[in-house]
N, C-alpha and C positions, 0 to 999 in steps of 0.2 A: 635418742639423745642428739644425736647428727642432724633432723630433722627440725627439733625444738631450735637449738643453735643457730640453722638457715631463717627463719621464722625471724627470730627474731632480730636479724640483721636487716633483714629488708624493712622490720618496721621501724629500724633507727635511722636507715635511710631515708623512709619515707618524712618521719620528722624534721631531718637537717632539710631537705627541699621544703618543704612547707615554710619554715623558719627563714631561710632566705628570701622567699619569696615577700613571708611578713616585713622583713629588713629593709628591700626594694622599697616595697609599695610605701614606707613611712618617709626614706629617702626620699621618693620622689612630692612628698605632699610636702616634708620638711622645703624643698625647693620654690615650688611654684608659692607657696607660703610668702620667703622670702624675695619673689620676683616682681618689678613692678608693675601695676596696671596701666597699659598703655591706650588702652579703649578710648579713654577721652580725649587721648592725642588725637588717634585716627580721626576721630567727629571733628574734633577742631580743622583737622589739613581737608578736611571736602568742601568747606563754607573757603571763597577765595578771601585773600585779602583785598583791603579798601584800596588797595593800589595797581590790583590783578596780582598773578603768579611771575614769580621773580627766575624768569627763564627767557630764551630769545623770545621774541615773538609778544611777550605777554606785557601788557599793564592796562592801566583803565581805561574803559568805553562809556563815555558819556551817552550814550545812546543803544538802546538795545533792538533791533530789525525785527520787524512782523513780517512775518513769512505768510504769500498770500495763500486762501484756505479755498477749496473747491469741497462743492457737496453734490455728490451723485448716487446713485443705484446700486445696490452689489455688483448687478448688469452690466455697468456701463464702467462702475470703476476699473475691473479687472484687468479693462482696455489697455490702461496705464502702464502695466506693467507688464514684460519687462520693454517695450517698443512704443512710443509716442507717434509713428510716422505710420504712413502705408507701409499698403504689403511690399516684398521686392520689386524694383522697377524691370522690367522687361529684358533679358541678356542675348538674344536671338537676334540678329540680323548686324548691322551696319555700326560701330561705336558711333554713338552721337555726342556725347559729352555725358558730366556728373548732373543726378538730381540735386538740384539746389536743397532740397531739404535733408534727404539721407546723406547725398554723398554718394551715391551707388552711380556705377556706370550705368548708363543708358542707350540701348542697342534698338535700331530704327530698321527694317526693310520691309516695304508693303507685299510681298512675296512668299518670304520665311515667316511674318506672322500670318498667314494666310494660310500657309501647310501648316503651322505650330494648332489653329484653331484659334488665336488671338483675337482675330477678325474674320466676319464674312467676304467680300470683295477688297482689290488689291488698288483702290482709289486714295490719293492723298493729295489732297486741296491745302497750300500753304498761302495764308496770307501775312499782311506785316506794312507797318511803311517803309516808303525808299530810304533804303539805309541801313535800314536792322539786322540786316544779311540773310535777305528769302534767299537767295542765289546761290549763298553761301553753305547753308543746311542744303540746298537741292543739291550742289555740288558735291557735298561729302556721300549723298544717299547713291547719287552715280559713280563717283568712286568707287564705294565699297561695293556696291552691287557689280561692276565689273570684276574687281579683286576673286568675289563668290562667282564667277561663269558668267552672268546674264550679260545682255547684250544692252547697250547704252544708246536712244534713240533720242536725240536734240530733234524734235520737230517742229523747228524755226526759230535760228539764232537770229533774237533780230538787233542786239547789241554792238558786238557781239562777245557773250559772258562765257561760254562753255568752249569756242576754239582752242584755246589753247588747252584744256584740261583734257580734251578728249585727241590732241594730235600726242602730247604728251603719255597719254595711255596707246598709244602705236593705232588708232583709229582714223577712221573715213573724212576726213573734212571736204565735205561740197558747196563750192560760193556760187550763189546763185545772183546772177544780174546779168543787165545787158554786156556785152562782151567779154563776160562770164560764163559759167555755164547755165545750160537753160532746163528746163522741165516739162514734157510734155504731158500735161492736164491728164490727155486719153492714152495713154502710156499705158500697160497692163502693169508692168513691171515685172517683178520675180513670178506673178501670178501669171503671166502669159508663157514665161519660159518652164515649167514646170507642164505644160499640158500635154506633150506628148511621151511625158513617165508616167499618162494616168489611163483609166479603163476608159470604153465610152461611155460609160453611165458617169462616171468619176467628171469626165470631160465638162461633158454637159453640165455638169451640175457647177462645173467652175468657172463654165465660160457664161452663166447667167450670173454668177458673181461681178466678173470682170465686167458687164454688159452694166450691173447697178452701179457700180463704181463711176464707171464713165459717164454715165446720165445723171450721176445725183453731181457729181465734182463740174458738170459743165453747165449744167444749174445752177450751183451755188457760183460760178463765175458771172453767169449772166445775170442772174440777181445783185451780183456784183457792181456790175457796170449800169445797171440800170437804175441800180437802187431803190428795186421793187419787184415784188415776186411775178415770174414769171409765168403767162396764163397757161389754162389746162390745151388748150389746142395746140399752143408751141410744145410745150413737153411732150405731145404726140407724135408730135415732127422732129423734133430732135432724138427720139428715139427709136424713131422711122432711121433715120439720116445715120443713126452710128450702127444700126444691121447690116445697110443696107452696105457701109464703107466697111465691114466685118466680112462681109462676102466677096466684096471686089480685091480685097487685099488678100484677103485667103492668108493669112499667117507672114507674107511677103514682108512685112513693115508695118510698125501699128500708127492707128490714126493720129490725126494732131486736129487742129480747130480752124485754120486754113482748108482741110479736106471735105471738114461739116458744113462748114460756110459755104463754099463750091457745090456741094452734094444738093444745099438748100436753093441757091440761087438756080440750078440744074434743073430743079422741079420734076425728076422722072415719075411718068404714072405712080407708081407705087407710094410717094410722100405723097403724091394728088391723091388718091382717095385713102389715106391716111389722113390726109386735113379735111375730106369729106367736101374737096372741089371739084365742079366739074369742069370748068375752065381755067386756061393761064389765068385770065384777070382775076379769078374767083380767088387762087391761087396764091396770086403776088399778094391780094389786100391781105391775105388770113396770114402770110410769113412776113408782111413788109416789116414790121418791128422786130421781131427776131435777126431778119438778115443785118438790118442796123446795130442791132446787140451782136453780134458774132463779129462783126465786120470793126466793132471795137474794140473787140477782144485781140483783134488782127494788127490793127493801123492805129490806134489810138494812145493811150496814156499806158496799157500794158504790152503794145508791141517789143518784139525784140527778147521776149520773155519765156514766153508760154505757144509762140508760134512755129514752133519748130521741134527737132526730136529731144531725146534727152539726151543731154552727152554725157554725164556720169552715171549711172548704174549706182544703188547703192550694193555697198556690198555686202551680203549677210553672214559671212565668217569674221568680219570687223568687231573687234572688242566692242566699240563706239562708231558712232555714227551723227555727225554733226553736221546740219543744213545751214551755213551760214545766209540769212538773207539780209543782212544789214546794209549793205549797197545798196538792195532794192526799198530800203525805206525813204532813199535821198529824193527817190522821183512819186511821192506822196504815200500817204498811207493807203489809197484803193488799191496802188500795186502791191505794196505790203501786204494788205489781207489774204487777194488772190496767190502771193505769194508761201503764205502760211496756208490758206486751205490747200493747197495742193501738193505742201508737204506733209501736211496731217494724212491725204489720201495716200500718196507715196507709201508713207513709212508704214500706216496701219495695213497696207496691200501687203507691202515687205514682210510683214508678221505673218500674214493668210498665209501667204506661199512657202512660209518657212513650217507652218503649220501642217500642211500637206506634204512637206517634204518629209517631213520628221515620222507622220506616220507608215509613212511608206518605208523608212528604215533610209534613205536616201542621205540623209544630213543627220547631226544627231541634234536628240531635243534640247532647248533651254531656254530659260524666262529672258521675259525685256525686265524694261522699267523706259515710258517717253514720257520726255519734258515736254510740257506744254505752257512755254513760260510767255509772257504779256499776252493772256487769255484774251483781255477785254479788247486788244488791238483788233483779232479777228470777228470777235464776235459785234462791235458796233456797226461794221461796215454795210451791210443793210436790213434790213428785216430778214428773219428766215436762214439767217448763216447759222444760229442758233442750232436749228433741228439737223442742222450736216451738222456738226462738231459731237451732238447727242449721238445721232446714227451711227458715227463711228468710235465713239467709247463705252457703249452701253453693255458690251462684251465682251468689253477685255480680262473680266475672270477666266472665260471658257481659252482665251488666247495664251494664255500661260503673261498675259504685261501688266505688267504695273504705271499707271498714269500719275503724271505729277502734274499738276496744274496749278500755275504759281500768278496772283493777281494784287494789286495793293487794296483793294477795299472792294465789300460788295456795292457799295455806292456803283461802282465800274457794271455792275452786271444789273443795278436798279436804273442804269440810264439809258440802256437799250429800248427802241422807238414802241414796242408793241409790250401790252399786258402777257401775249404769250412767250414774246423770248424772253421777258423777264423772270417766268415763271418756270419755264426750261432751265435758263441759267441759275435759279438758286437749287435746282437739282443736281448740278454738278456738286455744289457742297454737300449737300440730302443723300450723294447717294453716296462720296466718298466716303471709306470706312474710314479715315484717318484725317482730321483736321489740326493743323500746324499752324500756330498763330505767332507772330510775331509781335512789337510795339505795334499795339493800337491805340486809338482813344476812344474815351468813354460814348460817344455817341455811335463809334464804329460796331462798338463791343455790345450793344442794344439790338445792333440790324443782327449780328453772329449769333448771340442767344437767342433769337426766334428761328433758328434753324438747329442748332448748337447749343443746347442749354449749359450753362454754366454759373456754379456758384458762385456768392458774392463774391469772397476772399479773391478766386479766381481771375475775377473781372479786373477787382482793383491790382491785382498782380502785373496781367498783364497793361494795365492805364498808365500802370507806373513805369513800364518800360519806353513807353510812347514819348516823353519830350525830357532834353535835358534841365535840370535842378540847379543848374548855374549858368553865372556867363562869363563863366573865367575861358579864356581862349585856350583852346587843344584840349578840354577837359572830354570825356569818354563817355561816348554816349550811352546813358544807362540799359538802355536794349540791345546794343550793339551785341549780338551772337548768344541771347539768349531767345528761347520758343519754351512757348507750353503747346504740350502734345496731347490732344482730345481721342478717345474712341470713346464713343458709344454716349448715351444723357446718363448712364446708372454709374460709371466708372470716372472718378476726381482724375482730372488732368494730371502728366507729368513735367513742371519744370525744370528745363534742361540747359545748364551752361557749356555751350563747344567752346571748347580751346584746341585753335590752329597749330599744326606742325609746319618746320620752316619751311620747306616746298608748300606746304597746303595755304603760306601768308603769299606765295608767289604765283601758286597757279589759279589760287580763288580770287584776287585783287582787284576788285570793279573797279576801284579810284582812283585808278592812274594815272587818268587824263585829267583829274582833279588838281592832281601833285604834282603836274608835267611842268607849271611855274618855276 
């Protein structure tokens, strides 16, 4: 009975849930019954009104924009998204300023991208016209590269644009002129005072360095002054003439060109059958032009120069090292040159011997970086100057330096007297890994592409920085501190705007003497 009872209570319960549940569901149909349809509102508010949407911003547009339409490849679309530009610009080395296109910082030093794998050789050729600020980017690249350890070589200030930038960096300043200091040509330099920390095998093999050095640098002086290459029988004699003052000196002092000129006009047997005479007369004819070339290297237009010892040493602990030779351009440009080839031998000695000091554990190792700025001043001065400027940069990977060589147009190096220094000279661009171009024009940017290939867009980029777009007075010149940066024909240039920090508007300032009014 107790059982029936249970039974039957759960299934009155079950009923009254059921019956609620029927009561809900009519409730709620009774509702939506009752509610109104707003569906055709919604449709109507998506269509706008004839006047636009009545909110800030909104009302009518008499015109509606076509957006322009590209059609490409699955391939190629993909490119688009999510990045329009190149890869990242370069962050290794020297800040040089923002890519004009990303916006990304852009970091310069031919050294660090050389260990990075960036580059093969530590070469960088900047061209540009006067004004653009070539001097300006070399400047910042010697800065920074001091900041990072390397040693800062000016190899012929002939302005002069880097003195003050490298006295300010606590470095070497050396003026060179007459009642200046002077430079001797056959000078060993650091490479003569390092000979006796080395083995005699080690010796030897440095004192036929020191021997090329001196014979190819009194060469390029005497082709110098004569303004033509010097014959094979003098070069026999002249290399007669600096053994033979190598032995009489014995280490006592080194030679000058007053000693070789004496040595030649001496005529001891030994230069006699080195010039293959048997008599004095035989003798005097086969030197007479040499002793006159020598003899002007002495008393002529470069005395007072190069005829005496050196009185400043450079010094290789010096953060920098600046050769003013700017005095010496006031008494013409042939002392000029001779005055730049023989700082180019200088400085590139200075590295040799810092080179063997370092592996010997004597000094500790560290990169250069030498400016080699108004290239074409050295190189017009006569035929043949050409293959000395080659000789002495063809190596500067193995040296741990980086060369900067800064010129206004190849025009400068297409006007050299012979088909072969002209074709030496565009290996200087050929072989540097890094070309820096500043405002050119389009006829400039025709001779750069047949060495330098470069794309259109490219070309006209830099065309466009080349001459000013107005002629409102004080307006800015549109290339003024911008460069595009080449490596290699496969890799698109990077354009690159520097912006000067306030010391960097006061120690970089070409125009002083401009503004001196």
């Amino acid at each position: 009975m107790a059982i029936v009872d249970r039974q039957s209570r759960r299934e009155e319960r079950r009923q009254q849930r059921a019956e609620r549940k029927r009561l809900k569901q009519r409730q709620e149909q009774k509702e939506r019954a009752e509610r109104p349809d707003r569906s055709a509102e919604r449709d109507r508010e998506v269509i706008a009104p004839l006047l636009g949407w009545r909110h800030k911003g909104g009302g009518a547009s008499p015109n509606i924009p076509n957006a322009v339409e590209y059609q490409a490849t699955t391939a190629q679309a993909c490119g688009l998204f999510p990045f329009v530009t190149s890869s990242k610009p370069p962050s290794i080395g020297t800040p040089i300023g923002r890519d004009l296109l990303s916006g990304e910082v852009v970091c310069l030093d031919p050294m660090a991208w050389l260990r990075a794998g960036l580059i093969t050789n530590p070469g960088c050729f900047v061209l540009g016209q006067p004004g653009t600020g070539k001097s300006t980017f070399v400047k910042r690249l010697v800065t920074g590269a001091v900041a990072f350890g390397s040693q800062a070589i000016i190899l012929g200030d002939t302005k002069p644009d880097y003195t003050d930038l490298i006295g300010h960096l606590g470095g070497q300043v050396v003026r060179i002129g007459r009642g200046l200091d002077r430079i001797n040509p056959l000078d060993a330099g650091p490479l003569g005072g390092v000979m006796d920390r080395l083995t005699e095998v080690e010796r030897e093999k440095l004192r036929w360095e020191v021997r090329s050095r001196r014979i190819s640098l009194l060469m390029a002086l005497c082709t110098l002054v004569r303004e033509d290459r010097i014959a094979n029988a003098e070069e026999v004699v002249l290399g007669a003439a600096v053994d033979l003052l190598d032995e009489r000196l014995a280490g006592t002092r080194q030679p000058n060109v007053i000693d070789v000129l004496k040595v030649v006009e001496e005529g001891p047997e030994s230069l006699r059958s080195f010039a293959r005479a048997d008599t004095r007369d035989q003798y005097d004819k086969r030197v007479d032009d040499l002793v006159f070339t020598l003899r002007l290297l002495c008393t002529g237009s470069l005395a007072g120069v190069f005829d005496g010892e050196t009185t400043s040493p450079l010094d290789m602990e010096a953060p920098g090292i600046s050769v003013d030779i700017s005095r010496v351009g006031a008494a013409g440009d042939k002392l000029l040159t001779a005055a730049m080839l023989c700082t180019w031998s200088y400085g590139f000695g200075m590295v040799d011997a810092a080179a063997v000091l370092s592996e010997h554990g004597l000094i500790r190792r560290r990169s250069y970086i030498g400016v080699m700025d108004e290239l074409w001043r050295a190189l017009r001065g006569a035929p043949g100057l050409v293959e000395f400027a080659d000789s002495l940069t063809r190596l500067n990977r193995s040296k741990g330096m980086a060369s900067v060589m800064v010129t206004h147009s190849l025009s400068d190096l297409e006007a050299l007297a012979t088909e072969e220094d002209r074709a030496k000279a565009r290996g200087f661009v050929d072989r540097s890994a890094i070309t820096v171009l500043a405002g050119l024009p389009p006829r400039e940017l025709a001779s750069v592409n047949r060495i330098t290939p470069m794309t259109g867009p490219e070309q006209g980029l830099v065309a466009s920085w080349s001459s000013p777009d107005s002629w409102q007075p004080g307006a800015r010149h549109p290339g003024r501190g911008k460069y595009l940066i080449k490596t290699g024909a496969e890799r698109l240039g990077i354009p690159v705007q520097m912006t000067l920090t306030r010391d960097e508007l006061t120690l970089y300032d070409t125009d002083q003497a401009i503004r001196r009014e």
